[in-house]
C-alpha positions in Angstrom: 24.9 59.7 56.8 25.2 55.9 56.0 26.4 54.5 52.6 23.9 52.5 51.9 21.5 55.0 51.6 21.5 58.6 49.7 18.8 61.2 49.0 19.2 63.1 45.9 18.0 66.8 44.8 14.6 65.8 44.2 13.6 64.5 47.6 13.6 60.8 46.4 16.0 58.2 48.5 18.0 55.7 46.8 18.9 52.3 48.9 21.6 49.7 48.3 20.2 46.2 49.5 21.8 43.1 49.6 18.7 40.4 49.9 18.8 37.0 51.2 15.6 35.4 50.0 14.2 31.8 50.7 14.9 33.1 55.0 12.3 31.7 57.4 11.6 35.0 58.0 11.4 38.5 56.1 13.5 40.6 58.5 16.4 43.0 58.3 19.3 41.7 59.3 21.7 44.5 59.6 25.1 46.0 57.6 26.1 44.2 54.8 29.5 45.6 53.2 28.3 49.0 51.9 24.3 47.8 51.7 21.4 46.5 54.4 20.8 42.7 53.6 17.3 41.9 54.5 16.3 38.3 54.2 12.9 37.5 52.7 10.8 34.5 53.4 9.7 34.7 49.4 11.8 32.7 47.1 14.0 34.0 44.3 11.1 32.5 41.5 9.1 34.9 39.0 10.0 37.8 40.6 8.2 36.8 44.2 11.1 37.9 46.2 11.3 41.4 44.1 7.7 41.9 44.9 7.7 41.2 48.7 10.8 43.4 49.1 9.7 46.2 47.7 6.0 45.6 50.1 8.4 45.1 52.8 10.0 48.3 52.4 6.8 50.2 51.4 5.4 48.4 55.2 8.7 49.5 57.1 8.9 52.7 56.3 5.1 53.1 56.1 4.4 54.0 52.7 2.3 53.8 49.7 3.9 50.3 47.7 4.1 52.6 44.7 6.4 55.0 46.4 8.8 52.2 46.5 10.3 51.1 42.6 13.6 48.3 42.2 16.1 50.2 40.0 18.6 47.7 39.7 19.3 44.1 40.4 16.2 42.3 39.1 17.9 38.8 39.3 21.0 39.8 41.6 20.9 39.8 45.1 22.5 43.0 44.9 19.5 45.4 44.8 19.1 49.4 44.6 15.5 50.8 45.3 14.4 54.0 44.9 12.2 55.5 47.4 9.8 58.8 47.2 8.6 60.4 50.3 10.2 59.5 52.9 12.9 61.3 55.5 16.2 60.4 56.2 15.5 59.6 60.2 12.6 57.2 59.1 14.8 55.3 56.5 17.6 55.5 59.4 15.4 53.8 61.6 14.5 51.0 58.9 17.8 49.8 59.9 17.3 49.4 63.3 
């Protein structure tokens, strides 16, 4: 199992993300340390980069955007997001 992701008792996932946002692109651009960085095309302003990431995720791992919440990092690059329903060879695969 990676360290940047964990799934705990109830069947929910927990990822550690380190996000670049104002990228040309929204993409994930591999290990970071101990979290994934993605880099968003959405700029860090009123929460737009929050709000694509967590559609981002939601798209990637092909799930409802409401099985995807931000637990931590709401102004840090530095994010955890908490994920319901999904397995641990789909989130894998998020990674590329």
């Amino acid at each position: 199992m990676s360290v940047w992701y964990r799934f705990g008792k109830d069947g929910s996932a927990t990822l550690t993300l380190h996000i670049q946002p104002g990228a040309k692109k929204t993409e994930v651009a591999g290990l970071h340390g101990e979290a994934l960085k993605i880099r968003l095309a959405a700029p860090p302003v009123d929460g737009k980069a929050n709000d694509a990431l967590l559609r981002f995720v939601a798209e990637q791992l092909d799930l409802p955007r409401s099985a995807v919440t931000l637990k931590s990092g709401q102004t840090s690059r530095h994010k955890v997001v908490e994920i319901c329903g999904s397995t641990e060879a789909r989130i894998a695969a998020f990674a590329g």
